[in-house]
C-alpha positions as CSV (number, residue, x, y, z in Angstrom):
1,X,31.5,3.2,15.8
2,X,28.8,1.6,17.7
3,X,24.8,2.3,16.8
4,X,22.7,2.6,20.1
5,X,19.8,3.0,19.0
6,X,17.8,4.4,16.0
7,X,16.0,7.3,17.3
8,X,13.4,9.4,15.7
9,X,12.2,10.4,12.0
10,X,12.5,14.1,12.8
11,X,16.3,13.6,13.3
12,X,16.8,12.5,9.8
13,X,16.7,15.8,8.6
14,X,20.2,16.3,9.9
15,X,20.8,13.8,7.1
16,X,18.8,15.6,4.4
17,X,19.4,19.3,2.1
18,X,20.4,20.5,-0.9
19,X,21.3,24.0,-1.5
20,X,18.6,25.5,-4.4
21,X,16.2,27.9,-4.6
22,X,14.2,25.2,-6.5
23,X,11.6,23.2,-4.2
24,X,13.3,20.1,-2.9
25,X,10.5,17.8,-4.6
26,X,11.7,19.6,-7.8
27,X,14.9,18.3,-7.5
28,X,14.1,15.0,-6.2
29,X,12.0,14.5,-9.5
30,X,14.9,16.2,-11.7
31,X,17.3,13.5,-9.9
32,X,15.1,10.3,-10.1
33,X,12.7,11.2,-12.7
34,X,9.2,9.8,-11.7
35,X,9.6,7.5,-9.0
36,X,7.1,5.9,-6.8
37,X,6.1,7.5,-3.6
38,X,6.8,4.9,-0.7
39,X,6.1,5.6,3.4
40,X,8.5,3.6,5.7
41,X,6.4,1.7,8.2
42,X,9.4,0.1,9.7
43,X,13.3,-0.3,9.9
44,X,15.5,-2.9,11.6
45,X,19.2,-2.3,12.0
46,X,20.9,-5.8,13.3
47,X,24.5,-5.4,14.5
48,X,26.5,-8.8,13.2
49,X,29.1,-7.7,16.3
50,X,26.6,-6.7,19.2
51,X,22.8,-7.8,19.5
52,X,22.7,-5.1,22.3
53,X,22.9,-2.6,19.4
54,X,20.1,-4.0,17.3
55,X,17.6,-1.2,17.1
56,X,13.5,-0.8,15.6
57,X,11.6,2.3,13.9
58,X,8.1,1.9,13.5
59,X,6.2,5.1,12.1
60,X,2.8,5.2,12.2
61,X,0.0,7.4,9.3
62,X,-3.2,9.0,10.3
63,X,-6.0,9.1,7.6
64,X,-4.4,11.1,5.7
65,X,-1.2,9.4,5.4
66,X,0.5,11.8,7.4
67,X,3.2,10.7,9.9
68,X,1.4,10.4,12.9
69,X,3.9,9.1,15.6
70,X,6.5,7.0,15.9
71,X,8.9,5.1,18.2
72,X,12.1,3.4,18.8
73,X,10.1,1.0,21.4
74,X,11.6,3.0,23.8
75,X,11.3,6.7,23.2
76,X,7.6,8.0,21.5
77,X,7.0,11.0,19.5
78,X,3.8,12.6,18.4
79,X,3.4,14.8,15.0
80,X,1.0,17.8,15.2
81,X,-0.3,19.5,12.3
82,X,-2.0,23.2,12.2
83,X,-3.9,23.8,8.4
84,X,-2.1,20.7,7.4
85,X,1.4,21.6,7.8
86,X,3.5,20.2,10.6
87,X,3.4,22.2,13.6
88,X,5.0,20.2,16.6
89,X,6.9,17.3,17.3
90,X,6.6,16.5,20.9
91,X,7.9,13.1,22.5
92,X,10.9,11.9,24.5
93,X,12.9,11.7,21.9
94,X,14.9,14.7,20.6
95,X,14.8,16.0,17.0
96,X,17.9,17.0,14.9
97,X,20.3,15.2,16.7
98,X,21.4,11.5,14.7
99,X,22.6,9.9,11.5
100,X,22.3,6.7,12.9
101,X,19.6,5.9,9.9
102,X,22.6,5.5,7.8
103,X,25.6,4.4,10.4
104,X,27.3,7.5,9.6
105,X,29.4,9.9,12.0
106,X,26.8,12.4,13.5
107,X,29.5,15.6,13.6
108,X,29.3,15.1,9.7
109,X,26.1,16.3,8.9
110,X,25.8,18.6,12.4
111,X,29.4,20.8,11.7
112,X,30.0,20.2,8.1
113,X,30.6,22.2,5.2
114,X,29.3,21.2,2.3
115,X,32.5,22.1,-0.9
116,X,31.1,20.4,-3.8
117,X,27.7,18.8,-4.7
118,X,27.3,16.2,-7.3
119,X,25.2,16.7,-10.8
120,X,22.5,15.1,-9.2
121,X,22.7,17.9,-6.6
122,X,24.1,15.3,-4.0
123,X,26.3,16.4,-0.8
124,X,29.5,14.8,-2.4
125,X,32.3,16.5,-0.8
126,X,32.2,18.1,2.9
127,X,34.9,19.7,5.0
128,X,35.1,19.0,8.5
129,X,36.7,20.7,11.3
130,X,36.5,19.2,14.8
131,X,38.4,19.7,17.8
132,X,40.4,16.8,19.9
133,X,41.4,16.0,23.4
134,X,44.5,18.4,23.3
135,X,42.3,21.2,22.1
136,X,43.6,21.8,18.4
137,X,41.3,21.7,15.5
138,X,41.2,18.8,12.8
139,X,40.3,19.0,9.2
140,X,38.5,16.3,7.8
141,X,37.6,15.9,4.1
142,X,34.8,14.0,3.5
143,X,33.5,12.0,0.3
144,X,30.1,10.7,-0.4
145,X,29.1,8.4,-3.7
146,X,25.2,7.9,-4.3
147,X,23.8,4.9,-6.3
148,X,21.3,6.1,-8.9
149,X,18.0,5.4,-7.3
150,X,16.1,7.6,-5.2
151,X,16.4,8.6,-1.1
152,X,14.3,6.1,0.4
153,X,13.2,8.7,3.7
154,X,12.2,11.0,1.3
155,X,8.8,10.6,0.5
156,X,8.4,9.8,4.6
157,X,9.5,12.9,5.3
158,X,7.6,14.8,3.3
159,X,4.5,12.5,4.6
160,X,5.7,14.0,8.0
161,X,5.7,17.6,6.7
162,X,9.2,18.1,7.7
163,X,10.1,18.9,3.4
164,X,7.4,22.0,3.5
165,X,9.3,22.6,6.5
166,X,12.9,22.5,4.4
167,X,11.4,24.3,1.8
168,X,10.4,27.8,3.8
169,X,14.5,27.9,5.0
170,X,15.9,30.9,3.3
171,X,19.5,31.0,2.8
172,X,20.0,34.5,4.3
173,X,23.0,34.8,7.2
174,X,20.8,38.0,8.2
175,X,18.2,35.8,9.5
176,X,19.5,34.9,12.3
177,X,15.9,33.6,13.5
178,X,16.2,30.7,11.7
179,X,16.8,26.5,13.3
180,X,20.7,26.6,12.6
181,X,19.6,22.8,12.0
182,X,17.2,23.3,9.7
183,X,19.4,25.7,7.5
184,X,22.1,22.9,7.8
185,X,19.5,20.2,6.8
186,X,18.0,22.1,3.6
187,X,21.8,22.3,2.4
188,X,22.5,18.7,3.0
189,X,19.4,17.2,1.7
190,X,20.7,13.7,-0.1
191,X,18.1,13.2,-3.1
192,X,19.6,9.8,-3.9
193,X,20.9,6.7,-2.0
194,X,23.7,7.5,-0.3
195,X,26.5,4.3,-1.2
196,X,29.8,4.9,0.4
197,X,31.2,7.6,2.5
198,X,34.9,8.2,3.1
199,X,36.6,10.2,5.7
200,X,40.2,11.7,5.4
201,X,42.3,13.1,7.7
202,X,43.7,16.2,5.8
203,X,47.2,16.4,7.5
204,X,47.7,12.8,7.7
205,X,46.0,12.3,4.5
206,X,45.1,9.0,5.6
207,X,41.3,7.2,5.7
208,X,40.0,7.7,9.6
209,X,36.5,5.9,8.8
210,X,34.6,4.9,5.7
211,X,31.1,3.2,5.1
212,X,30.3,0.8,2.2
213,X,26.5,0.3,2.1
214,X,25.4,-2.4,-0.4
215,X,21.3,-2.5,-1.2
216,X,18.9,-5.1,-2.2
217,X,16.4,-3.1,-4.1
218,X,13.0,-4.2,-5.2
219,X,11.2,-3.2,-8.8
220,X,10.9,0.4,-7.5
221,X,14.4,1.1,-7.0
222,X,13.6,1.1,-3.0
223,X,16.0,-0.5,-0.8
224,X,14.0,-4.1,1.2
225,X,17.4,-4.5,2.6
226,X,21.2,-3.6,2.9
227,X,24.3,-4.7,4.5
228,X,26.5,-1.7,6.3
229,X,30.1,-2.4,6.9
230,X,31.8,0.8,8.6
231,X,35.7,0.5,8.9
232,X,37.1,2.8,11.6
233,X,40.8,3.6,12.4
234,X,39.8,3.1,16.2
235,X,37.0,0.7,16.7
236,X,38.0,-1.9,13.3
237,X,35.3,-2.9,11.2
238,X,31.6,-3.3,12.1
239,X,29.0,-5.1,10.0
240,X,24.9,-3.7,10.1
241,X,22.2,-5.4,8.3
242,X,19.0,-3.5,8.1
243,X,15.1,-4.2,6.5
244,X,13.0,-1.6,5.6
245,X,9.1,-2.6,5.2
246,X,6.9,0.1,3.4
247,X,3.3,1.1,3.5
């Protein structure tokens, strides 16, 4: 799997839900007691294989420590907030739409089902169907293990408004108004780290692709560094190293 860039905070929420009628900052605090609240001012992802794949985030606060903007070094985008509660994202990037935060396959967390959460309330088991060259449909079952410290994107999310945001999704299949996005984002909100994902081919019952993310954490329980490696029964194994700087 190759990382081409890491694109925009918005499109983390594709990467974030839990399924509760609880607020989400609820059960953040129920999963990782009192914790401190950190904003991500940067991210560096470094490909060991490919230095064409190394990729920047830098997120930017306003005076009220709100997300104000950030960028790839390529792509810009620009929060707006109405009464204090975010309103727009505009840029040239485009929201919803990557997992490449955590070197993860996208069609995870954009088609799948979520079968069994965790006690923490975590995403741990998701089905996936996908659809090959040939046409015929695939089931995919995949697992996902958390270490027991907190999310690291989410008190920057909720710095960018985007948890209010998760928190007004009803769970309703009569409302067909509602972002399909964001009703898939409130259900797969992560409230811990995620440590190690594992994708199985249901027919063959064999591993397709799975992801071993180990952390250096510092005396908040919030990641300064990690090392990715991502094994894939197509492209072999790939090595990341990312830094995270906080505000």
């Amino acid at each position: 799997m190759k990382i081409k860039s890491i694109v925009v905070l918005s499109s983390m929420l594709i990467i974030l839900g839990s399924c509760s009628k609880e607020s989400t900052s609820d059960e953040f605090e129920q999963a990782n007691g009192k914790v401190a609240e950190k904003l991500i001012t940067r991210m560096d992802m470094i490909s060991v294989q490919d230095s064409e794949d190394n990729a920047s985030l830098f997120i930017n606060y306003d005076s009220k420590n709100r997300v104000s903007s950030f960028t790839d070094g390529y792509d810009s985008n620009i929060l707006v907030y109405e009464n204090d509660e975010l309103s727009t994202i505009s840029g040239g990037s485009e929201p919803l739409q990557t997992s490449e935060f955590y070197n993860m396959p996208y069609d995870i967390f954009q088609f799948g089902e979520v079968v069994e959460y965790d006690s923490n309330k975590n995403p741990s088991v998701i089905r996936l169907l996908e659809e090959d060259y040939e046409g015929s449909i695939q089931e995919f079952k995949v697992d996902i293990s958390y270490d027991p410290t907190p999310n690291p994107f989410f008190y920057t999310l909720k710095a960018a408004g985007v948890i209010a945001v998760l928190d007004k999704v009803q769970f309703n299949i009569g409302l067909s108004s509602q972002s399909p996005d964001l009703i898939q984002a409130r259900k797969l909100l992560p409230l811990n780290n995620i440590k190690k994902i594992v994708v199985t081919d249901v027919e063959r019952g064999s591993i397709t692709f799975q992801l071993v993310a180990d952390y250096v954490y510092d005396e908040d329980d919030y990641p300064i560094s990690a090392t990715f490696t991502a094994i894939s029964e197509n492209d072999g194994t790939s090595i990341f190293l990312k830094n995270y700087e906080y505000k």
